[in-house]
C-alpha positions in Angstrom: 18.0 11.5 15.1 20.4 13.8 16.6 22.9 12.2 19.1 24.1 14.9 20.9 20.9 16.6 21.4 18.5 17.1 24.7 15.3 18.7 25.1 14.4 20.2 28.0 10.8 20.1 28.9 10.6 22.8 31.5 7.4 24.1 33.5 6.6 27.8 32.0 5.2 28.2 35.4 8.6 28.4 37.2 11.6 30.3 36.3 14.6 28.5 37.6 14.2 25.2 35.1 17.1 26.6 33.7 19.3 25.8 36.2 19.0 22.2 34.7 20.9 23.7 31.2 24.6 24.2 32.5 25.0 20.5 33.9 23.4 18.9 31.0 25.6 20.9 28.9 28.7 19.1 29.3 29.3 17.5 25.7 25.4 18.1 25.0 23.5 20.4 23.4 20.9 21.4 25.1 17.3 23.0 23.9 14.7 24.1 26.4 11.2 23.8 25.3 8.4 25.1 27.5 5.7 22.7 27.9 4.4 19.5 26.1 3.4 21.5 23.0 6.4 23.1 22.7 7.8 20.3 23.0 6.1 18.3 20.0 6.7 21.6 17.6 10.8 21.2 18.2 10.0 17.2 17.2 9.1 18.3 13.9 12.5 19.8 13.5 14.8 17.4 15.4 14.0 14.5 16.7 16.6 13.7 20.2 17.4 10.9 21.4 17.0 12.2 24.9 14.5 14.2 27.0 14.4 15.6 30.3 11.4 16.6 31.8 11.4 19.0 34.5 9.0 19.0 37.6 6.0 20.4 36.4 2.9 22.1 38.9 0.8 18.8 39.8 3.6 16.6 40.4 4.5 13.5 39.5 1.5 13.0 37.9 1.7 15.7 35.7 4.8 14.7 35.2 4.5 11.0 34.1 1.3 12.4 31.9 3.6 14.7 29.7 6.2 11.7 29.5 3.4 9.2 28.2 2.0 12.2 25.9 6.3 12.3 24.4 6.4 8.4 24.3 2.9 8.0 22.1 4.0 10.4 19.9 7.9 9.4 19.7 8.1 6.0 21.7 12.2 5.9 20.7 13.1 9.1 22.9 14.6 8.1 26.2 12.6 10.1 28.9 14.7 11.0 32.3 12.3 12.8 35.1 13.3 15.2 37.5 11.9 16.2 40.4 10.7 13.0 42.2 11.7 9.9 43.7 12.0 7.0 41.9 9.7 5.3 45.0 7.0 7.7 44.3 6.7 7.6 41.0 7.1 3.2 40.9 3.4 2.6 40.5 3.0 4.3 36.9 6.4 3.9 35.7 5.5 0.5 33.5 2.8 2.9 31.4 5.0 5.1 30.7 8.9 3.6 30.4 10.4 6.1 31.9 14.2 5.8 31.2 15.6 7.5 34.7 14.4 9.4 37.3 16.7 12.0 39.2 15.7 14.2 42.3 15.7 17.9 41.6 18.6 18.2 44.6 20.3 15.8 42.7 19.5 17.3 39.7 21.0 20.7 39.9 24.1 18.9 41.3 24.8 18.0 37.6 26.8 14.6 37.8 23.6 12.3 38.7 21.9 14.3 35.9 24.5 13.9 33.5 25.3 10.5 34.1 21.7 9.2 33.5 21.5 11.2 30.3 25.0 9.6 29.0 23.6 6.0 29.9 20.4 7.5 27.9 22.2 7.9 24.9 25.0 4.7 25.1 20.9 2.9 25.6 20.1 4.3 22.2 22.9 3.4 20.3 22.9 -0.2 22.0 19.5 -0.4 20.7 20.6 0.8 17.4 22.5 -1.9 16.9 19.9 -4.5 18.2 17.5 -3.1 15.4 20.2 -3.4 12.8 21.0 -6.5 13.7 17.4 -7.4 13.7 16.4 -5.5 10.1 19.1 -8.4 8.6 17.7 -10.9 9.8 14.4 -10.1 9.3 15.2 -9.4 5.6 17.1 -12.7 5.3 14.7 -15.4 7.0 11.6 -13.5 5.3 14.2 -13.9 1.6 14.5 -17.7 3.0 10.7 -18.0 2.9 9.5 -15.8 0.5 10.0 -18.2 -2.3 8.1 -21.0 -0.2 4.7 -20.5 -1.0 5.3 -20.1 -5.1 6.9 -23.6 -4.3 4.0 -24.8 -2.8 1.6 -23.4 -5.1 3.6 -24.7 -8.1 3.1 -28.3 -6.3 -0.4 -27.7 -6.0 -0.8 -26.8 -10.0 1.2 -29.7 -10.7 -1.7 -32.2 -9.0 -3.6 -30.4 -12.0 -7.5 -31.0 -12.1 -7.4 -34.1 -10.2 -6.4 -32.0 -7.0 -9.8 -31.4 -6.5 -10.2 -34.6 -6.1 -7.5 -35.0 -4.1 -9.2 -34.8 -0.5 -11.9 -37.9 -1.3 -8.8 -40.2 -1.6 -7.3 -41.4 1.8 -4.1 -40.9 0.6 -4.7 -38.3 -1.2 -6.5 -36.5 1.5 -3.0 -36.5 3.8 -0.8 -35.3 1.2 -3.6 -32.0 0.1 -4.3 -31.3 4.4 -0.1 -31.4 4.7 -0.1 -29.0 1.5 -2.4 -27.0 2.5 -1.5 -26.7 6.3 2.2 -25.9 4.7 0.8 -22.9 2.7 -1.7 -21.0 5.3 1.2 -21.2 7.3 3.9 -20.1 5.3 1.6 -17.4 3.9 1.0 -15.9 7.3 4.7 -16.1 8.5 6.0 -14.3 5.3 3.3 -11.4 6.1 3.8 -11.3 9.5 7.9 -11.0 9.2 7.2 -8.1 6.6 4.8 -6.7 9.0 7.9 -7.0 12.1 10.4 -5.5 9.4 8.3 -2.0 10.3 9.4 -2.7 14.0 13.3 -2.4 13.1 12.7 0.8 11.3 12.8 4.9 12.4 9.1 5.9 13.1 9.8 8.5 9.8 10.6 5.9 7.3 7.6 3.7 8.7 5.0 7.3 8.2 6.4 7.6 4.4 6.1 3.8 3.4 2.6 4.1 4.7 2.2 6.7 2.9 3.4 6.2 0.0 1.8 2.8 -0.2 -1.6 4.6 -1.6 -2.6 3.0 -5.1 -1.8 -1.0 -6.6 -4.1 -3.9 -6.7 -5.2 -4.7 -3.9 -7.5 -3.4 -1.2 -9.4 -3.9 2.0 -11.5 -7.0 1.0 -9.0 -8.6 -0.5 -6.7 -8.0 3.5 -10.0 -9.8 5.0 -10.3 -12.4 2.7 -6.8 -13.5 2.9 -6.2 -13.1 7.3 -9.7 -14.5 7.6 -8.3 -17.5 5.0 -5.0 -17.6 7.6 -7.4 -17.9 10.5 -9.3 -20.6 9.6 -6.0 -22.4 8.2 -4.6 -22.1 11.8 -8.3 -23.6 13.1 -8.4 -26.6 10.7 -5.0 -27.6 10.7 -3.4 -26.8 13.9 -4.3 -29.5 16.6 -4.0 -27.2 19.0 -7.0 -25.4 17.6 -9.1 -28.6 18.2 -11.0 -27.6 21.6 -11.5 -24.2 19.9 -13.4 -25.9 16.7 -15.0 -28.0 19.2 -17.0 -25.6 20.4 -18.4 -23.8 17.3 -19.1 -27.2 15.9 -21.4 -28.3 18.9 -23.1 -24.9 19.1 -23.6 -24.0 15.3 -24.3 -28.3 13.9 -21.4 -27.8 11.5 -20.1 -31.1 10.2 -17.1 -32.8 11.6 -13.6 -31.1 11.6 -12.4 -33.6 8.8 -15.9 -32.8 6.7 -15.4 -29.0 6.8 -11.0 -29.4 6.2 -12.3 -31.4 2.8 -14.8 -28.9 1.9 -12.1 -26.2 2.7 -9.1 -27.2 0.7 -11.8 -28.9 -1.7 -14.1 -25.8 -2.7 -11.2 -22.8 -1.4 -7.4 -23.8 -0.9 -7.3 -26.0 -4.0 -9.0 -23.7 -6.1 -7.2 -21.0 -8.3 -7.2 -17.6 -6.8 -9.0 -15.9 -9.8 -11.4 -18.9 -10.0 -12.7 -19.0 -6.6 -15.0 -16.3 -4.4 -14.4 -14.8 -1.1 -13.9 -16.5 1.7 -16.9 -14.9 3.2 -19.4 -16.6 0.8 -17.5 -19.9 1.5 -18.4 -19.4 5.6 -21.8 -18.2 5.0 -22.5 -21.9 2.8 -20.7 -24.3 4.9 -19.1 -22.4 8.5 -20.6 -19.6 10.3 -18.2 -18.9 12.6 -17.4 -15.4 11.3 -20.0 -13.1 10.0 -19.3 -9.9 8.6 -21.2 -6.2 8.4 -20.9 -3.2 7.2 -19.7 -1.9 3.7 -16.0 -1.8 3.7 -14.4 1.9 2.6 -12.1 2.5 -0.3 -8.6 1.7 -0.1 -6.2 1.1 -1.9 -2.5 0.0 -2.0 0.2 -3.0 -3.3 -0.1 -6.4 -2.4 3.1 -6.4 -2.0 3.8 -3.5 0.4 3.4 -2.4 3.4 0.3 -1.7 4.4 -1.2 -5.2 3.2 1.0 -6.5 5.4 0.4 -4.1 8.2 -3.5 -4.5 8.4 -2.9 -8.1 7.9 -0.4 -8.6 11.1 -3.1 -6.6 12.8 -6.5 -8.1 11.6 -5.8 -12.0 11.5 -4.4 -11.3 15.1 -7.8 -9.8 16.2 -9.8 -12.3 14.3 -7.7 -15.7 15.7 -7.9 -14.7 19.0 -11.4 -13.4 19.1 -12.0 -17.1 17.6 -9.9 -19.1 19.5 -11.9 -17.3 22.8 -15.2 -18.3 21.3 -17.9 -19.4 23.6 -18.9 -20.8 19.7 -22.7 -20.3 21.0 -22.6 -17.1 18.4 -20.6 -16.5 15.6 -17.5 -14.1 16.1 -19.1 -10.5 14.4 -16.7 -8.4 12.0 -18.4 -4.9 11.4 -16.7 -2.2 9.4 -17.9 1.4 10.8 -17.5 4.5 8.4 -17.0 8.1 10.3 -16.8 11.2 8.9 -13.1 11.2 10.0 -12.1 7.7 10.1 -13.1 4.0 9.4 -12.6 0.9 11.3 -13.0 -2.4 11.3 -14.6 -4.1 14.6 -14.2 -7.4 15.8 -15.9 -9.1 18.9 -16.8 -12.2 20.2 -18.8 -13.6 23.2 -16.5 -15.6 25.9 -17.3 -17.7 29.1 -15.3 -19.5 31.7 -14.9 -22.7 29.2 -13.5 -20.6 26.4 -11.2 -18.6 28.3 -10.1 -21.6 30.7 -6.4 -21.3 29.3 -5.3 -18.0 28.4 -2.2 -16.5 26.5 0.5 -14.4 27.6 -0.8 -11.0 25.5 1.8 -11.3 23.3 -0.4 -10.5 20.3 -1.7 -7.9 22.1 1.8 -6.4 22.6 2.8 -7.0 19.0 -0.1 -5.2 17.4 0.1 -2.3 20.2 4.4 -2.0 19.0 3.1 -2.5 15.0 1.6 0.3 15.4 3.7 2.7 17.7 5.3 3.9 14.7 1.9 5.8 13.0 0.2 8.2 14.1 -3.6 8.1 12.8 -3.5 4.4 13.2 -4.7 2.5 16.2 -6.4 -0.8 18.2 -8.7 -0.1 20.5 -10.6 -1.8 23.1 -13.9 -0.3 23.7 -15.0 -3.1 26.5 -18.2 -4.9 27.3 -21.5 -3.9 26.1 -24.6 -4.4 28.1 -23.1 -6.6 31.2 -22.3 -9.6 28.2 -19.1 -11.0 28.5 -17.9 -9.5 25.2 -14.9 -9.0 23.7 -14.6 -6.3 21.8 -11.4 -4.5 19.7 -11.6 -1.8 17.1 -8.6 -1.0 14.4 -8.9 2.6 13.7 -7.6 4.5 10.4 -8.2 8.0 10.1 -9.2 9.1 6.8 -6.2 11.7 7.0 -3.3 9.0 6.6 -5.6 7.4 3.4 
């Protein structure tokens, strides 16, 4: 990203937007693009740090919409505003995290102007740092764990065939729930701090991974599998799951929570990976709190990289909390959809005043919504409620074009 560089985003419907070029000017180099598509062309040549958007016909709304159209596209440019109050413009300022906002009086004064874009820029290279900072220690704690779950798994191997038996012994049955609760969560927090290392990178090194991460060994069953796997880890063992199982086990007459953690680690955890099936088969026999539709597309990419880790973040995210808000009278539904354009995978669940009694902060919400920032043909979406139920319903979206 260049440093020194501003875009101007000027109204072609006026002619005196230019007047904005000689203050900016001082130490800057300053290019004038006119209109929002203009404006997007120059980003596939430079990509600045700052961006100044001129008063456009409409007003501030016009305005702010341009700015949020810049941000989507390039959320790391810092946007300054001209034109309009900062009062006025207060209400839609949060969508749209609008750096600074400067009246055009003020404006063509050139010092208010100037010092906003220098604070824009001394803003960007503080956060530079911040993600630098963050990157190492990101790639150090997720080196710390990364060697956790072989550990774990080699403890596991070294119960040999007896583990299996493991879970009908009292004794036995603490030691394979604390080995097991040990590795769903040490498995998730290893993929989810590879899935925050995209967070500390530049949008263009997050596109070519992606990208590049197009052929390996794994694919979009085996992402399911494994974040549904993580879910249900987080269900059993976490006690602050409990109310949540609670509900599916009045409503669907599934056993007890300790019967279906035996049955779990038992007939799934415990088993080999190339000796056991899907996780799916294992829900539809003994759990059916998820059920799943639809064929899922071809896809395919490293275990290790970065899209596994990506679409897992994103999916056992959707899938916890759609279980976790349960009513648990119907079974939280997982439907891929195939477009001519793009695929997706679908998650829902019914929800009433019990279920949703305590609520969380939308954290996840705000995680998957930054994961993703940094792709374009990528997305969550929230189509709403169908039919007056009180649904919950989310959508990842993946256009065919990025495959």
């Amino acid at each position: 990203m260049e440093e020194t560089r501003v875009l101007v985003v000027r109204d072609p419907a006026k002619e005196n937007s230019e007047r904005l070029q000689a203050p900016i000017a001082k130490g800057y180099v300053v290019d004038v693009a006119n209109g929002i598509d203009d404006a997007l062309e120059r980003y596939g040549e430079c990509r600045y740090a700052v961006a100044v958007i001129d008063t456009h016909k409409g007003g501030p709304e016009r305005s702010l919409e341009i700015a949020r159209n810049l941000r989507e596209r390039h959320p790391e440019t810092k946007v300054i505003i001209t034109g309009e109050s900062r009062r006025k413009a207060a209400a839609t300022d949060f969508q749209v995290n609008v750096f600074a906002y400067v009246k055009r009086s003020e404006a063509a004064d050139g010092d208010l102007l100037s010092d906003a874009i220098g604070r824009a820029f001394n803003a960007q290279r503080e956060e530079k740092v911040r993600k630098q900072m963050l990157s190492m220690l990101t790639h150090t704690m997720r080196n710390t764990l990364v060697a956790t779950v072989p550990a774990i798994d080699e403890i596991v191997e070294k119960f040999g065939p007896a583990r299996h038996h493991l879970v009908d012994d009292k004794e036995g049955y603490i030691i394979a729930s604390n080995v097991a609760y040990l590795r769903t969560v040490m498995k998730t927090i290893d993929a989810m701090f590879d899935a925050y290392k995209l967070l500390v990178r530049t949008p263009e090194n997050t596109r070519d991974s992606w990208l590049a991460d197009n052929d390996g060994d794994a694919t979009l069953v085996e992402v399911v599998d494994r974040a549904i796997a993580a879910v249900l880890g987080r269900l059993l063992f976490q006690e602050a799951q409990k109310s949540a199982f609670g509900r599916f086990q009045r409503a669907l007459g599934a056993g007890s929570r300790k019967q279906i953690k035996r049955a779990f680690m038992r007939d799934y955890l415990l088993v080999d990976p190339d000796q056991r099936g899907p996780i799916v088969d294992w829900l539809r026999a003994h759990f059916s709190i998820i059920q799943i539709a639809g064929d899922l597309p071809a896809m395919r990419f490293s275990s290790e990289g970065m899209r596994f880790s990506l679409l897992f973040a994103v999916i056992s995210e959707l899938v916890f909390n759609a279980v976790k808000y349960a009513d648990g009278k119907t079974p939280v539904r997982i439907k891929w959809q195939c477009r001519d354009d793009s695929f997706g995978v679908l998650v829902e669940n019914a929800f009433d005043k019990e279920s949703t009694r305590r609520t969380g902060s939308g954290e996840g919400r705000n995680f998957i919504a930054l994961l993703l920032s940094q792709l374009d043909g990528i997305d969550v979406v929230y189509p709403g409620i169908e039919g007056g139920r009180q649904t919950f319903r989310a959508e990842l979206i993946i256009q065919k074009s990025i495959n």
